[in-house]
C-alpha positions in Angstrom: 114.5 110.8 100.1 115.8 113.0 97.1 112.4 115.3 98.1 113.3 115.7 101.9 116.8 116.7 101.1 116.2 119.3 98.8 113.9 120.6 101.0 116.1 120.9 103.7 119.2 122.2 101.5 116.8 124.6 99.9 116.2 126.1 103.1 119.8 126.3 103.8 120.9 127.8 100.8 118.0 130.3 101.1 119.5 131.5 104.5 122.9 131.9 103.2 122.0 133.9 100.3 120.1 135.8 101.8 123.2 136.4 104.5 125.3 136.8 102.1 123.9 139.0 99.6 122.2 142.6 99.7 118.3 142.5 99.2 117.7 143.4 96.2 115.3 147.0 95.5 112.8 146.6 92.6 111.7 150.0 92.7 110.3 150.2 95.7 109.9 147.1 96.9 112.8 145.3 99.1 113.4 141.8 98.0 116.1 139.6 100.2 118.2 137.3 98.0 116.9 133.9 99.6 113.5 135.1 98.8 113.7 133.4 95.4 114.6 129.8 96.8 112.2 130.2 99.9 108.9 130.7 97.2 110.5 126.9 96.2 110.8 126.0 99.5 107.0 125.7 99.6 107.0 123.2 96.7 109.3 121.4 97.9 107.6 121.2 101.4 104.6 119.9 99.1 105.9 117.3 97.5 107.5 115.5 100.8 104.1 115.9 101.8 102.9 114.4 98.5 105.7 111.4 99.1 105.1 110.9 102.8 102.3 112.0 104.5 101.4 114.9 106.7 102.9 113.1 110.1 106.4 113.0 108.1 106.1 116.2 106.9 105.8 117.8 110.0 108.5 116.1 110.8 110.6 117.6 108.5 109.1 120.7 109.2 110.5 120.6 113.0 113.9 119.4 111.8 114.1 122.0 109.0 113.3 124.7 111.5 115.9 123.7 113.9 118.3 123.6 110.8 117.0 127.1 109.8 117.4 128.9 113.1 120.9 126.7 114.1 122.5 128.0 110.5 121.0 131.4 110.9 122.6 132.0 114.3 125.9 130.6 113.1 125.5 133.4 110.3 125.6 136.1 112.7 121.9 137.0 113.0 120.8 138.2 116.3 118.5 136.4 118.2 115.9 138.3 117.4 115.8 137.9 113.7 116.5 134.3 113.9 112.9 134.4 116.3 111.4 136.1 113.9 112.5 133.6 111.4 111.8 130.4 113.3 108.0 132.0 114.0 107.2 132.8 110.5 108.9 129.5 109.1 106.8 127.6 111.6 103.4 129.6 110.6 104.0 129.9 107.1 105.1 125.9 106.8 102.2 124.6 108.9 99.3 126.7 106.8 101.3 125.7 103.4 100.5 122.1 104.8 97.4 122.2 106.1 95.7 124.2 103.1 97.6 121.3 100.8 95.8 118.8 102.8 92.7 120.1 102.3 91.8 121.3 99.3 90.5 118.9 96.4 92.1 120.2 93.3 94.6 118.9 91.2 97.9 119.2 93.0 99.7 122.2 90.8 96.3 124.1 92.4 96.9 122.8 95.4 100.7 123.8 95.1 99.8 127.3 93.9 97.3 128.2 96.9 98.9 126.9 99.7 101.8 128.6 99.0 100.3 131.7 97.9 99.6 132.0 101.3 101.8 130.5 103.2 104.3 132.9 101.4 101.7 135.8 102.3 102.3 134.6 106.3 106.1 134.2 105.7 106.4 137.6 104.5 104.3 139.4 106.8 105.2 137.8 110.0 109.1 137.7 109.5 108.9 141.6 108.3 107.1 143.0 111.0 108.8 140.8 113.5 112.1 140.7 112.3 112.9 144.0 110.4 110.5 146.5 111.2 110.4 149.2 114.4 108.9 146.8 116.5 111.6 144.1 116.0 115.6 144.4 114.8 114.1 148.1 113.7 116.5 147.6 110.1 113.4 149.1 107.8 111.1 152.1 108.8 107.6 151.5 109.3 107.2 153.4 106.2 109.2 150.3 104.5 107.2 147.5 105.6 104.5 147.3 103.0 106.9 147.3 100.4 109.5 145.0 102.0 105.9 142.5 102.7 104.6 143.3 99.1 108.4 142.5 97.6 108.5 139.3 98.7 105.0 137.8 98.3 105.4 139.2 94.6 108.4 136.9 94.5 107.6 133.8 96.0 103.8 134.4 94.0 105.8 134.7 91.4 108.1 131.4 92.3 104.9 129.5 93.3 103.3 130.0 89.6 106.3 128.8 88.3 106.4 125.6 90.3 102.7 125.1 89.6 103.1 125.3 86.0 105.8 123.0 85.6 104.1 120.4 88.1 101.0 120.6 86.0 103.3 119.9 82.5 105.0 117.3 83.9 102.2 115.9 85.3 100.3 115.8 82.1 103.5 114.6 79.6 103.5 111.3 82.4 99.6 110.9 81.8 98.7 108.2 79.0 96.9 109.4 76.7 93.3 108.1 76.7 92.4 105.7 73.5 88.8 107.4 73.7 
């Protein structure tokens, strides 16, 4: 249960932060605050999966998205970016899964690649739909790439993290073989 929740808190926290904090500009790339915690929310998202199942975990995709969009309105974001939100959350969260499901490597890999990209999805959907011209129009079009490229460096970044320390943990709770 301890998985599930900090799923679901993660995603919460990631909102506020991001609501509460200016993004943050490495050079010229535009990073929001929550994008830090959301690159864990895709761990997290794999190991309920790892715990439960696929049926659960699209459970608590669905409930975590209702969460994410109901605490995101409360915030004060229009309904527009909290569409854009709920579209890429449900993209980004249901390729993460699937791509888990499927591929036959050791589950830091697994980790690792799913969310490589279903942080690439996140990125580019909630951008263009959220903050570009063709949505809230907050960033030029001239922005976009960098705003995209900011945050899938992040959450890349967050997702090697996570995949490193699964694979050390996993291998300090290995026996060692007497061969």
């Amino acid at each position: 249960m301890i998985r599930l929740i900090s799923y679901l808190v993660a995603i919460v926290i990631a909102i506020v932060v991001t609501a509460s904090f200016a993004p943050l500009s490495l050079g010229v790339f535009i990073v929001p605050m929550g994008t830090f915690l959301i690159g864990a929310t895709f761990i997290l998202r794999d190991l309920v999966q790892n715990k439960y199942g696929r049926n659960k975990t699209y459970i608590a995709i669905v409930v975590a998205l209702i969460i994410s969009a109901l605490v995101s309105f409360l915030l004060g974001d229009t309904l527009l970016i909290v569409l854009a939100s709920a579209i890429s959350f449900a993209v980004s969260e249901t390729t993460d899964t699937e791509i888990y499901t499927r591929l036959k490597l050791p589950i830091a890999w697994r980790v690792f690649y799913s969310g490589l990209v279903g942080g690439f999805f996140d990125s580019t959907i909630f951008v263009i739909i959220g903050l570009s011209p063709l949505g809230a129009n907050f960033i030029p079009w001239e922005a976009v790439p960098f705003a995209i490229f900011g945050q899938l460096f992040v959450k890349t970044i967050i997702q090697g993290m996570g995949a490193l320390i699964l694979n050390r943990v996993i291998n300090i709770q290995k026996p060692a073989s007497p061969f």
